[in-house]
Phi, psi and omega in degrees: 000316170291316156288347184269325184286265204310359136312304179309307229276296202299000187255319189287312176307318188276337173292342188258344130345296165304320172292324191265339169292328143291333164302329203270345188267310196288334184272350156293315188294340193255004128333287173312276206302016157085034198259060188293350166283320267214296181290334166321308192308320173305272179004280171310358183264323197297311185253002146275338178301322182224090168305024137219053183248112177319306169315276144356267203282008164294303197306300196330307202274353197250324176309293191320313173302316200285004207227025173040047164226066168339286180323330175256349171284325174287323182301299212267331175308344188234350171252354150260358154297324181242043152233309178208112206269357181271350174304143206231286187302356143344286186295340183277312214277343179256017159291316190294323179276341174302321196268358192262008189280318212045056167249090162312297182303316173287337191267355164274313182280358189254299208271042142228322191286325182307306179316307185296294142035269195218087201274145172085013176304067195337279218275335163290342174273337152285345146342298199294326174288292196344288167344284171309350183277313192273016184258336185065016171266075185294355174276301217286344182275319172330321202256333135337298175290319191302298172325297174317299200306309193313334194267349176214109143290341155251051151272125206268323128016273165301349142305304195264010154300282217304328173292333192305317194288320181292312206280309185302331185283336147127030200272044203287343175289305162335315178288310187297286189335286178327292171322324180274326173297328199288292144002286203269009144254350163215099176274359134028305216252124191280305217260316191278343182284339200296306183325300179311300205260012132326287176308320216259338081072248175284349165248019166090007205241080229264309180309328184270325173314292189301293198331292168285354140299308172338296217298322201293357193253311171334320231253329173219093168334327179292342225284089216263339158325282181341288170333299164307276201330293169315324188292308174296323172286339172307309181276327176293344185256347176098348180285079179293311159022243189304335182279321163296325190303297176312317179259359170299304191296337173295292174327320180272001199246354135044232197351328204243040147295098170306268188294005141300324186293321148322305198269332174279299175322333164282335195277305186316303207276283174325332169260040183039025162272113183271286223312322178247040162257353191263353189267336229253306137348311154323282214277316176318296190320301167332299197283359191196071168283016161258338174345134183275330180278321170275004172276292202313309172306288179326299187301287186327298192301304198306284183333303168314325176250051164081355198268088208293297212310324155327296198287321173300316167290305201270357150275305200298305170344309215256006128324313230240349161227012177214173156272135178310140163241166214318292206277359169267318168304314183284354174284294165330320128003276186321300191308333190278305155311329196244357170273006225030065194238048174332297190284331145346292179327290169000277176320298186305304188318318169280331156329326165275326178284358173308322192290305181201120168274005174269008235233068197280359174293326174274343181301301152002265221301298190314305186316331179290340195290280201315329207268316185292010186251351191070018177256106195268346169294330171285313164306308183316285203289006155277322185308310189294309169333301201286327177247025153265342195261339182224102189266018171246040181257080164347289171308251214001296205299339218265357201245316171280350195288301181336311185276338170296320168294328164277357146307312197088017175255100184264350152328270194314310216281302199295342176282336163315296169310294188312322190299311225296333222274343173295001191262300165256055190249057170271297192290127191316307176297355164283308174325309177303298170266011176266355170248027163267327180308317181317295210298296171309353152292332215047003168301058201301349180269330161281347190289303185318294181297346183258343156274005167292352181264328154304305165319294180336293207279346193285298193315343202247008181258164183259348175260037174327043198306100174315292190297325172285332189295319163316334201244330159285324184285337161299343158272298159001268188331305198280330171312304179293337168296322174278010177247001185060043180237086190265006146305316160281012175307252158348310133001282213262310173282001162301323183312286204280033173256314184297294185316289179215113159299010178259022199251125181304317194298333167310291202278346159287326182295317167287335171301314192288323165300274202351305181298314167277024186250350152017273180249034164272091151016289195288003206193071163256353139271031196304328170311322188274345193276318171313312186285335196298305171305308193303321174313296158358283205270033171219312156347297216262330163236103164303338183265034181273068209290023174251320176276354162304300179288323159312323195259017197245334135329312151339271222232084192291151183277000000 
């Protein structure tokens, strides 16, 4: 009978044994993966089938740290010291919670009874600096650490004491080295990258610095120190960007952090995103509706982004608290133009000059108002403002000789015109309309060379305008009918005939050369080529009475 019980005990001890030794394995992997309630849980499953198993409760006391509950890290950390007092990581683990305590004195006397242990023990003597770092002895952690490294060269650890030592003393080329050593044996550790690019920092190495925050957000998305920090050296350097790109995901995860909230909102707005500048405004504004600085943001963004009416309530708001400036009128200007609120514009728009009447840059600007309302006397004599005070100012010359011309004062417009094309004279359109002005002179020798001089630059161009070049070769053409040269006649309205073939007036004018070429040798079917146009050119306008009576001469009815 007694030998048959001490079969049962030993068949219970190995079951339990048995129960408990995977758990003690699953409760290491989930260490690893940093799941540390899950490994508590193991454990405690671990001791209780076996209340003394040293091990069990050593992971336990190792959970409790890692998961920043010292106190329950030391309690099972001492209690696994006393099933077996000889583990030398026993002693790490209830230094480390002792200093995370800041019980300096207990966690240096806990890393000597380990030392006594196991003398010579690498990570307790890398212990000793950690002590000695919160101890403020920095020589002396130096000389700690220095130790640790001779018995393990690759512990990354004993790099980042030693970088921790170098950084108090201001030592930062020492520290980045150290530091860089630790990294390049595990790169891995978030808190030594963290470290780096602090340091790197405080020496000013601004590019390296950003990386290695980068590295630290790679490795832990949460990390929102980081996160900030980078962002703030971004926005003290002016990169909005790079500062929205960093502080969006802090913002949504968030929101109501004014002042992060703030500082994204300037980066948005400095990197022109208005659309998604205008809720994160929005929402500050609830909390501050007077503000001057998010109406101005607002009212500025809405415009921008088309939403005129908006941007018109939050001008009309940031009136009623602030004084409007130069570029708050012009904006509203804009809203009010494109709402059609011409005379509205208008208003905003003299408001600056109310401010500083030398300012012929808004006269500019009144004049597109006045000119796009068709009050063309009023746009002219703002254009001239504007190119008396700046006599190389292009638009001007050219928006007033326009508006002069829609006057009917083709003096001033064509004197206008000629200043522009000395200003400019790539561009085509002028030329095109200072030699309609010409026509409208009847100064038929200037029309004629200037638009022969449009045509020249029009054929050699990459903006080519079909339709104008037909309607210039078709005044040529006529310049030369009223010079009687109807070989160039001929010439000119074939050109714009290519171009465009409904214009009645081409084909009359070429029907009338034909019609005196007659009895030019060179031109023996001209009679029939005459009636052709004039038929042409009654096609295409029946009420064309110059080519009527002309082909009735032909061919009398």
């Amino acid at each position: 009978m007694k030998k048959n019980l001490l079969f049962i005990v030993a068949g219970l001890m190995f079951t339990t044994f048995a129960a408990a030794q995977p758990q003690l394995e699953q409760g290491k992997d989930m260490l690893k993966q940093a799941n540390y309630a899950e490994a508590m849980r193991l454990f405690k499953n671990v001791i209780r089938f076996e209340p003394k198993n040293d091990q069990a409760w050593f992971y336990l006391s190792k959970a409790f740290y890692l998961a920043k509950m010292p106190d329950s890290a030391i309690v099972a950390a001492n209690k696994a010291k006393s099933l077996n007092d000889e583990n030398p990581d026993t002693y790490v683990i209830i230094a480390q919670s002792q200093l995370a305590l800041k019980n300096n004195s207990e966690a240096f006397n806990a890393t000597k009874a380990g030392l006594k242990a196991k003398k010579d023990y690498g990570p307790l003597v890398r212990m000793l600096g950690q002590i000695y770092l919160a101890m403020d002895s920095t020589d002396a952690a130096t000389v700690a650490f220095t130790r640790a490294q001779d018995i393990n060269t690759n512990d990354p650890e004993v790099y980042e004491g030693l970088g921790d030592a170098y950084s108090k003393t201001g030592v930062t080329a020492l520290a980045i080295m150290n530091y860089k050593k630790s990294i390049a044996l595990d790169t891995t550790q978030s808190d030594v990258w963290y470290k780096l690019a602090r340091t790197y920092q405080k020496d000013r190495q601004w590019n390296e610095s950003a990386l290695a925050f980068q590295q630290v957000i790679a490795l832990n998305p949460n990390s929102d120190d980081a996160r900030l920090e980078l962002a703030d050296m971004y926005y003290r350097a002016g990169l909005w960007p790079f500062v929205v790109k960093w502080l969006k995901p802090y913002i949504e995860a968030h929101p109501d952090f004014k002042d992060i909230s703030q500082k994204y909102l300037k980066a948005l707005y400095m990197s022109r995103m208005y659309k998604d500048a205008i809720p994160v405004a929005q929402r500050l504004l609830k909390n501050d509706p007077k503000s001057p600085n998010l109406l101005r943001m607002l009212a500025y963004a809405s415009v921008e982004t088309k939403n005129y009416g908006a941007g018109i309530n939050f001008y009309t708001q940031l009136q009623k608290v602030d004084t409007m400036k130069v570029d708050d009128w012009r904006k509203l200007a804009l809203a009010y133009v494109q709402t059609k609120k011409d005379s509205l514009a208008v208003t905003a728009m003299e408001e600056i000059l109310k401010v500083d009447s030398t300012n012929t840059a808004v006269n500019f600007e009144v004049a597109v108002i006045y000119m796009g309302m068709k009050q063309w006397a009023i746009a002219a004599a703002n254009f001239e403002k504007r190119f008396r005070a700046d006599t190389t100012n292009f638009s001007a010359y050219y928006n007033y000789a326009a508006c002069k011309s829609a006057l009917g004062e083709f003096e001033d417009a064509s004197v206008a015109y000629i200043k522009a094309i000395v200003l400019k004279p790539d561009y085509l359109g002028t030329y095109f309309n200072l030699a309609s002005c010409y026509m409208q002179l009847k100064d038929w020798k200037e029309a004629g060379d200037t638009y022969e001089e449009f045509i020249k630059r029009a054929d050699t161009s990459k903006t080519r305008n079909n339709k104008e070049l037909a309607i210039a070769n078709k005044f040529v053409g006529l310049v030369y009918l009223l010079d009687k040269k109807y070989e160039d006649v001929v010439k000119y309205e074939k050109k714009s005939i290519d171009l465009d073939d409904k214009d009645s007036d081409a084909h009359t004018w070429l029907g009338q050369a034909y019609h005196n070429l007659q009895t030019n040798d060179n031109y023996p079917n001209a009679r029939e080529d005459a009636v052709k146009e004039y038929k042409t050119a009654l096609k295409i306008n029946k009420n064309n009475k110059e080519a009527r009576k002309l082909l009735e001469m032909l061919e009398p009815q």
